[in-house]
N, C-alpha and C positions, 0 to 999 in steps of 0.2 A: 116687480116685473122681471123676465126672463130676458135674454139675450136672441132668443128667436122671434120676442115680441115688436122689437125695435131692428133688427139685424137687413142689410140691404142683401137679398136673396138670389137676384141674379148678379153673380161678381165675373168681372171682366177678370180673364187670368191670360199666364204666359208660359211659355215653355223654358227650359233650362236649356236650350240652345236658340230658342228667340235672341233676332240681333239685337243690339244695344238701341238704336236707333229706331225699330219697326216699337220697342216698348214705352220708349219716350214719347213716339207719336201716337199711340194709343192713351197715355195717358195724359196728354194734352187734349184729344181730342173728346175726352168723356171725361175732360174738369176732375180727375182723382189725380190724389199725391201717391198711391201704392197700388202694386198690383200684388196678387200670389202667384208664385211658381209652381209648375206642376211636372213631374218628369212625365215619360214616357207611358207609364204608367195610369199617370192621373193622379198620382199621391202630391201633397204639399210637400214642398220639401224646401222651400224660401219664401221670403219677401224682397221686393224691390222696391225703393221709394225715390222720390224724387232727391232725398241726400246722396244716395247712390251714387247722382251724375254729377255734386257739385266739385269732386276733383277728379277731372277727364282731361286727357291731353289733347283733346277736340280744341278746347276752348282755352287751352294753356296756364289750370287751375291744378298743374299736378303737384305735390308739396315738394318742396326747394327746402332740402337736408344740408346741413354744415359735413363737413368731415369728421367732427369729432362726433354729431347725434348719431352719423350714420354709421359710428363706431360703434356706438352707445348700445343702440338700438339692435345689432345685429342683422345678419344677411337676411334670416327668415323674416322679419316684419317688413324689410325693404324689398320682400321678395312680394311676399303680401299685398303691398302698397301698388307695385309694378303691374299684380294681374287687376286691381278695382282700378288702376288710372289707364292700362291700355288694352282690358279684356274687351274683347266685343260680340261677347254675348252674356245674355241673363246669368248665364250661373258662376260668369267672372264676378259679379259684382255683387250679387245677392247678398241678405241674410239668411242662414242656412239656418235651419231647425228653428220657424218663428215659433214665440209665445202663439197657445189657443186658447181657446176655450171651448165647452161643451153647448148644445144650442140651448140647454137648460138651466146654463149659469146665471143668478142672481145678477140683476145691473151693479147692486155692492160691488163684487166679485170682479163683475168688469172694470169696473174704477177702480179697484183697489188694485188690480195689476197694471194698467194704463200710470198710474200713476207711480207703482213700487219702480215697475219697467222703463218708463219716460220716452209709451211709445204712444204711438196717434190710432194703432189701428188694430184689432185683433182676428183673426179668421176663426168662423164657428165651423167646426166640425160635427159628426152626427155619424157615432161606429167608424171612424178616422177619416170620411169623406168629408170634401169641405161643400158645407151647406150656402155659406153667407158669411157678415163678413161686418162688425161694430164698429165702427170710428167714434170719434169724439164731434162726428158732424151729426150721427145718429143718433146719440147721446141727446146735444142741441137740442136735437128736430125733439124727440120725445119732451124734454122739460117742454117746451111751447105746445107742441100738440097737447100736453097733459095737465096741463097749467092751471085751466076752465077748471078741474075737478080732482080731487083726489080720490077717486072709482080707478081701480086699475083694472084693466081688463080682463075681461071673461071667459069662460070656457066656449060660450056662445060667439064670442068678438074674435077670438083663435080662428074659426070655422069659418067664420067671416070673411075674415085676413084671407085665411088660406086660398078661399075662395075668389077672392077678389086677383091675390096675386097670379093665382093660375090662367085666368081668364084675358089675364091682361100681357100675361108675359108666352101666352101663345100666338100675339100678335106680331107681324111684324115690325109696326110703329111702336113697339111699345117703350115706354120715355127710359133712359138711360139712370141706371142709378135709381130705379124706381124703390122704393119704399113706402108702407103703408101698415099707420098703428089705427088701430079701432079699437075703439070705446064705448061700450056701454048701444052700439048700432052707428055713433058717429065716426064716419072714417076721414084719416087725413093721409092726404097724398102728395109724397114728395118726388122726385127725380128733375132728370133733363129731360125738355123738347125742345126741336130744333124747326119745328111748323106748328103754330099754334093750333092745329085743325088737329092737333095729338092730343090737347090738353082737353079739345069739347068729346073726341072720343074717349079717353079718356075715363072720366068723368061719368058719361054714358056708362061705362063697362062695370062701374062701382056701383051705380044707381040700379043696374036692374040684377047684383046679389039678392036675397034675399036673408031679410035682416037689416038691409041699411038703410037707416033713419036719416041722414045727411051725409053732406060729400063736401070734404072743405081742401080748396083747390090750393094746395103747394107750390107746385110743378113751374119751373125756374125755366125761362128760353133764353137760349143760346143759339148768336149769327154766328152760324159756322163760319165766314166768309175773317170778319172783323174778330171774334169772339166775344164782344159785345154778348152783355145778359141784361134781363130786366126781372125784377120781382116780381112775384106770381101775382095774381090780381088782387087777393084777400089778402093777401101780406102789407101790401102797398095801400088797401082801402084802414088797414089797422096801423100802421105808421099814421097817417094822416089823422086820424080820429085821437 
């Protein structure tokens, strides 16, 4: 499998002068640990994750140096340290020139830098625009979607995909984080909803592709209100079984 096969295609991004704060609530409220940066431009040019925030002087996590480390250490890295604990915008804190990958890259390929890297997330690019965007949650999702059969997908399931994604992310309900692998005509579909009347259209929008032989419901709801979530319906009927 390729990395465009599995890759979550509409990605929530930020700017490099997005505040500190408008990116943390963005990615609280659409359940990701990362975002990607994008200048002015539209080029990638960071990541931001939620490590990012864990030393801020919001929350009084900023690192407490001795005298002698802060000897040690020299002015530049405590200068360093100064702009990720009191920057307040995205490109104080970023990772600048993230790891990518191509949208044609082998899942191998994926895991082998996730893992060389000791990162969670990689952005796929396509002629150096960013297309989508691989976690190790999309990883997950694929071993379980893929699990039933070792048939990898097709050039016919591609067209599919494509299809289905287009259709669905021209809407404006359409679930958060959506992702969608197809197989052989059967489709699985993952993301956020936040009204279950997303998940029956949804569903509807996959079914009348042509080409698709089944439609197996992912799709995870989240109370905005509590942030309470429940498991999708068929996930919850295959726990119990």
């Amino acid at each position: 499998m390729r990395a465009y096969q599995i890759m979550t295609p509409r990605v929530a991004t930020v700017r490099t002068d997005t505040p500190i704060a408008e990116a943390a609530e963005l990615m609280l409220a659409k359940r990701i640990s990362g975002l990607p940066v994008l200048d002015t431009a539209g080029k990638l040019v960071g990541i931001v994750s939620e490590g990012d925030f864990v030393r801020r002087s919001e929350i009084g996590t900023q690192r407490q140096r001795s005298s002698w480390l802060a000897f040690l250490f020299g002015p530049g890295k405590l200068a360093a340290e100064f702009v990720r604990e009191e920057g307040r915008t995205v490109g104080d804190v970023m990772t600048q020139d993230p790891v990518t990958i191509a949208e044609d890259a082998p899942l191998e390929e994926v895991v082998k830098i996730m893992e060389r890297r000791g990162i969670k997330r990689l952005p796929v690019l396509r002629n150096g625009t960013l297309v989508g965007i691989v976690t190790r949650a999309n990883l997950l999702q694929a071993v379980a979607n893929l699990a039933r059969t070792a048939v990898p997908p097709s050039a016919s399931d591609d067209e599919v995909r494509k299809q289905i994604l287009e259709s669905l992310e021209s809407q404006s309900w359409c679930p958060t984080g959506l992702n969608v692998v197809v197989r052989d005509g059967a489709v699985d579909l993952s993301g956020i909803i936040t009204d279950d009347r997303q998940r029956s259209a949804a569903v509807v929008a996959a079914k009348n592709v042509a080409g698709v032989k089944t439609v197996h419901d992912h799709l995870c709801w989240v109370d905005t209100m509590s942030g309470i979530y429940i498991d999708p319906r068929e996930d919850e009927r295959a726990k119990a079984s």
